[in-house]
Structure formats: structure tokens, C-alpha cells
N, C-alpha and C positions, 0 to 999 in steps of 0.2 A: 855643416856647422860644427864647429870646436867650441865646447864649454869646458871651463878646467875647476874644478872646486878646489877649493881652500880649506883644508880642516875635514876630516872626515872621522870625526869624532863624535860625542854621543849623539850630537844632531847632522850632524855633518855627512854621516854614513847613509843617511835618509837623502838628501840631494844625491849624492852618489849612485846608490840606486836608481831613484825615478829617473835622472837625466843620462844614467845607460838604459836605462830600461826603453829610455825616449829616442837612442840612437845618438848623443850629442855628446857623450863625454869622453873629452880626451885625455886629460890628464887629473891624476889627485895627487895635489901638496901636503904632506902632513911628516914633523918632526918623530913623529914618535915611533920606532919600528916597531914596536906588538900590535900597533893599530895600522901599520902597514903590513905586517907578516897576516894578519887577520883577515882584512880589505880584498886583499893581495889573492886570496884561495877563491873571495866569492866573485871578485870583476877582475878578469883574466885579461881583455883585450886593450889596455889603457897605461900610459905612463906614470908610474910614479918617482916623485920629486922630494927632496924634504924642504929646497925652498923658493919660491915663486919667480926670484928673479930674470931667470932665461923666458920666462914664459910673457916679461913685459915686453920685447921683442918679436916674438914670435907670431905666429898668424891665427891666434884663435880670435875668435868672435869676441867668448867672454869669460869674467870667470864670476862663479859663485863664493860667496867666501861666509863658513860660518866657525870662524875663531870665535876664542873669547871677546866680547863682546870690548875692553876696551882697545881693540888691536884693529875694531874695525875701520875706524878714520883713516889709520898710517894707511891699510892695505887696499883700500879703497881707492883713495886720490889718485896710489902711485899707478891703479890699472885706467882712473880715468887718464889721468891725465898722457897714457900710452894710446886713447884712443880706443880702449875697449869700453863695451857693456859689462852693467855688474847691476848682481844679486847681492844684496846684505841682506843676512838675518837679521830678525829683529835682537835686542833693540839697533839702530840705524848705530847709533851714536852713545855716547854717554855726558854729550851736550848739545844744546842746539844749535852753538857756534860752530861746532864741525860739522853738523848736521846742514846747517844753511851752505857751508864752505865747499860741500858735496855736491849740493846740488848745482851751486853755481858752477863748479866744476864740468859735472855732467852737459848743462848747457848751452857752456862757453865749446865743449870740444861737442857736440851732436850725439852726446850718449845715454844709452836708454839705463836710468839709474832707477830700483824695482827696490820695495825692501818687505821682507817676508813676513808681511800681517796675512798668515796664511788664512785666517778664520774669513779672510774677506771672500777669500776662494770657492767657501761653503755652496752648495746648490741654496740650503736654506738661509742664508746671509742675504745670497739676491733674490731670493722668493720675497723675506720679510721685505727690502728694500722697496721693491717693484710693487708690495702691497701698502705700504705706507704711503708712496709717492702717488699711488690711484685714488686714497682719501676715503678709503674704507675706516679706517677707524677714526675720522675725522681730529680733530684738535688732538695734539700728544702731551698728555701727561706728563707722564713722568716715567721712564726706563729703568729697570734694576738687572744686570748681573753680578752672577756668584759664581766663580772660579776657584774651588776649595778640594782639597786630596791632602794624603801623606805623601808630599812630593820631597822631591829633587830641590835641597838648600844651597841657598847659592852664598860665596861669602865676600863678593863685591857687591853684587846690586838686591834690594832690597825685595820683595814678594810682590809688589806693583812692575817694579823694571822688568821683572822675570816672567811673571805669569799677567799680571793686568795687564801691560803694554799690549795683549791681543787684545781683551775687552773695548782699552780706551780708542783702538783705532777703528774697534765696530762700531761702536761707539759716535764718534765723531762720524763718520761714514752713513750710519742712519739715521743720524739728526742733519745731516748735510749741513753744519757750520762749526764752528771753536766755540766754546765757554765763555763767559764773561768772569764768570766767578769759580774757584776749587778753591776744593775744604780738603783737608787730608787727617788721616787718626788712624795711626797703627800703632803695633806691640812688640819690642824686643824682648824674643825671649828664649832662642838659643843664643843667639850674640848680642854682645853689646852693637848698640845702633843698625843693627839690620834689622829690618823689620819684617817678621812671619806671618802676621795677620794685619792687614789691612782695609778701611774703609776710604771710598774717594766718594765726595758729592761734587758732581758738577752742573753748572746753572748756564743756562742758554737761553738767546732772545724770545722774546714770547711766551717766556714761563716753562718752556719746557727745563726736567730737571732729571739727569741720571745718577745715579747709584751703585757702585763698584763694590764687591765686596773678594778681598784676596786673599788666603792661604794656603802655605803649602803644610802646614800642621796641624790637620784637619780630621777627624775618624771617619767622616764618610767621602766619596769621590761624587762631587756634584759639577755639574757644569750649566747653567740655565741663561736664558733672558725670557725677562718678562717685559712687555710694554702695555702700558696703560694709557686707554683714549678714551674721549668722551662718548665713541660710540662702539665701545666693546672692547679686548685686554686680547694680548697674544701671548702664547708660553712655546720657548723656543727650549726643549730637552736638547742640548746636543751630545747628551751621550746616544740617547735614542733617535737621534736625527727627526724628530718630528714637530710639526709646527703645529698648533691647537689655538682655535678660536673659540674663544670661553663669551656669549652673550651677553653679556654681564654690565651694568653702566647705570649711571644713576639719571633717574629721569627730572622734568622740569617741574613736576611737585615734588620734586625732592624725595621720592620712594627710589627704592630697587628695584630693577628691570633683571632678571634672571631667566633666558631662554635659551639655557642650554650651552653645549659645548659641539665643536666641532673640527677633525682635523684638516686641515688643508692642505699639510706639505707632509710626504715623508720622503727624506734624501736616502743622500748615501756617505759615506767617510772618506772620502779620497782626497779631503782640498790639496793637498802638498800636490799629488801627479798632477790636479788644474793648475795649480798655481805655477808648477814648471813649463808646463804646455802653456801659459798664459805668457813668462817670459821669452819664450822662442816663438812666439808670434809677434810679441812686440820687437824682439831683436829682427825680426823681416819684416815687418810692417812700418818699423820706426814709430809706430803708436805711443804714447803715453800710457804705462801698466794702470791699473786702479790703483794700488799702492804704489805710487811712483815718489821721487825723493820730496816730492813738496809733501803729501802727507806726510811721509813717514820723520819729516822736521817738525811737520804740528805737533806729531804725536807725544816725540821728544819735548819740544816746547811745554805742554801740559802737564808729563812731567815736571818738568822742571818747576811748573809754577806749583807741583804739590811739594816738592821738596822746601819750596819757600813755605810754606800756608801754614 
């Protein structure tokens, strides 16, 4: 198998690695020579290009591509539509009409379109899934993550596009349907109109209701979910990869039921090397990824309907 990445810049150098590490990478595209003189000393046995064109042509499997994020449409289509498989990083799109336009793409030609909601990859992503779906904590609440650090500002897409877009796709993924309703309320306050801190509520069938909360200008580094159900709450650390069943729920005279706490899951950090190994299964199997292009258009979509809201 031949995977060629796109971009092997500050995210880009991460595909790079896992998928030599994985045995499958042939070639890396990237303009910039200090990040190929760089590249170049640590992955010795692989071609490098500054620009993708001979590679529509030629006989690889697929290519990964994690440019800046509005170059991913052009670079995308021109690989579907040669007939290869493709990786986008998130975010997919930076609209849902190129987003849809991809997919139909993928398709129309048999190709396996994947886009990097890596967080879905998590060991504890499908533990919580797999526990939700068995009815342990019966009826769902209501859902809250917080994705907050002194991060990495971005000066196109706003602290939702960057850092939420993993949230909303876990998101949408454990409630297993779309919104009916978003609310959006964030704060510019390095740039005009980019927004650093952000809040999203989103409402779904059945009363269930999630909670987003985004920043990358933040003094402490948190990462959580929490889920709340009528028969006990779960607290997903994913810095410390553990899952915790907190007893906790309100009972039908209306008191508090408090019996305790307990952990169920502790993972590991790897999703990226799953989630690579996840698309070179689906490129042999021809399976449908988990994040495959129809989420990853929802995800876009919901977006989009905060930027209206």
C-alpha cells in the first residue's frame, strides 16, 4: 500500500510519522524546504515533492492531506476524482457545500473519503459509546464538554472550527442523531471577529441537550466530558484517559441518591496511530470509516448553523 501525505507541517509531521511508522508512506508533499530539510533527517526512506500533481497519476492507494484547512476542498476533489482514497484533517471543509460536493464525489468514483475526528478513535470514546447504547445510565440528559488550554490561535477559523469541531463530532457520534436547535456565544478578543472563547448549546430529539465550551486562551489545560442520566452521570478526563461512574441521580421523591463513585475505563493516548490503522483497513476492506465523509459534512453543517445563530 502507497499513502502520500499532503502537508507535513505542524499536524501534518504527525500523519507522517504514524503512517511510516505503519509501513505505508510513500511520499510527502510540502512547499516549504526548512520543513522538508527537517522531515527529510527523521523519514529517510520516502519521496519528497513540493507539489502533488505527478502523484494524481501515479499508483498510490491514497493520499492524506493536512494543509491549511481552506485548501482542503481544491485538494481533495482533484485526488477523488483520480480515483484515489483520501484522509482530510479536520475541519473537512470550511463549508458544507464543499463538504456534500466531496462526498458525492467519493461515491460517484468508489472511494473511501475518512476525515480526522481523531477523538472518535479514543479506546474511551467507544467504551462511553458501547455504555450509553447498553442503557446503563438510562434516559440522557444532558452532555457538557470543555476544551480549554493556552493554545495555538488560529487567524482564519475561529476556536469552535479549531479546537470544538473534535467535541461536536463526539458529540453528534454519542448522541447518534443531529440537533434540532444551536445556540452560539463567543468572545473576540485577540482579533477582531475571531472568536477565542466560546460556548455552543445544542438541542436534540428527546430532550436530550449538549454543552460545548471552547478556548484556546485559557490558564489551565482541561479536557473533559461529562454525561448526565437519570440513572447516574459519567466524567470522561481525557487528559488522564479515565472514565468514572459517579452514583449520583435524583430519585422519584425527588431526594438525592448518592452511592458513590467508580472507575470503569482507563485507556491509553494513541487515537491518531488507531485512527491511521483504522483508514488502511477501510482502504482494504472498502468499509465505511466511522468518521467517514457523511459525518464529517454534518459536522460541518452544525457549524455552520452556529455561525448563523
Amino acid at each position: 500500500m502507497k499513502i502520500a501525505v499532503i502537508g507535513a507541517g505542524h499536524w501534518g509531521i504527525n500523519l507522517v510519522r504514524n503512517l511510516h511508522a505503519l509501513g505505508v508512506l510513500s511520499h510527502v508533499v510540502e512547499k516549504d524546504s526548512e520543513i522538508v530539510d527537517e522531515v527529510s533527517k527523521e523519514i529517510l526512506d520516502v519521496q519528497f515533492l513540493n507539489d502533488y500533481d505527478s502523484l494524481l497519476s501515479s499508483e498510490i492507494d491514497a493520499a492524506a492531506i493536512a494543509t491549511p484547512a481552506a485548501s482542503h476542498y481544491e485538494i481533495a476533489l482533484q485526488f477523488l476524482k483520480a480515483g484515489k482514497d483520501v484522509f482530510i484533517e479536520k475541519p473537512m471543509t470550511l463549508c458544507s457545500k464543499d463538504a456534500a460536493d466531496l462526498v458525492h464525489n467519493a461515491e460517484h468514483n468508489g472511494a473511501v473519503l475518512m476525515v480526522g475526528h481523531m477523538l472518535l478513535y479514543q479506546p474511551a470514546i467507544k467504551f462511553i459509546k458501547s455504555y450509553l447504547e447498553q442503557g446503563h445510565l438510562g434516559k440522557i440528559y444532558h452532555l457538557h464538554q470543555d476544551r480549554l488550554k493556552l493554545g495555538r490561535v488560529r487567524s482564519k477559523e475561529n476556536v469552535i472550527w479549531s479546537l470544538g469541531v473534535h467535541d461536536i463530532a463526539v458529540l453528534l457520534y454519542l448522541v447518534g442523531s443531529s440537533p434540532n436547535k444551536v445556540e452560539f456565544a463567543g468572545h473576540c478578543g485577540v482579533q477582531k471577529q475571531i472568536e477565542d472563547d466560546a460556548y455552543v448549546h445544542m438541542m436534540f430529539d428527546e430532550g436530550v441537550m449538549a454543552h460545548l465550551h471552547s478556548s484556546w486562551i485559557w490558564p489551565e489545560n482541561k479536557r473533559s466530558l461529562k454525561i448526565i442520566g437519570e440513572k447516574g452521570m459519567l466524567v470522561y478526563n481525557e487528559i488522564e484517559q479515565t472514565v468514572v461512574l459517579h452514583k449520583k441521580s435524583i430519585g422519584s421523591d425527588l431526594e438525592n441518591i448518592d452511592e458513590g463513585e467508580e472507575q470503569l475505563f482507563e485507556g491509553f493516548d494513541q487515537p491518531l496511530r488507531l485512527e491511521m490503522e483504522h483508514f488502511i483497513q477501510c482502504i482494504k476492506s472498502r468499509e465505511q470509516p466511522i468518521s467517514d465523509g457523511r459525518s464529517g459534512a454534518e459536522v460541518i453543517r452544525v457549524l455552520e448553523l452556529l455561525n448563523g445563530s
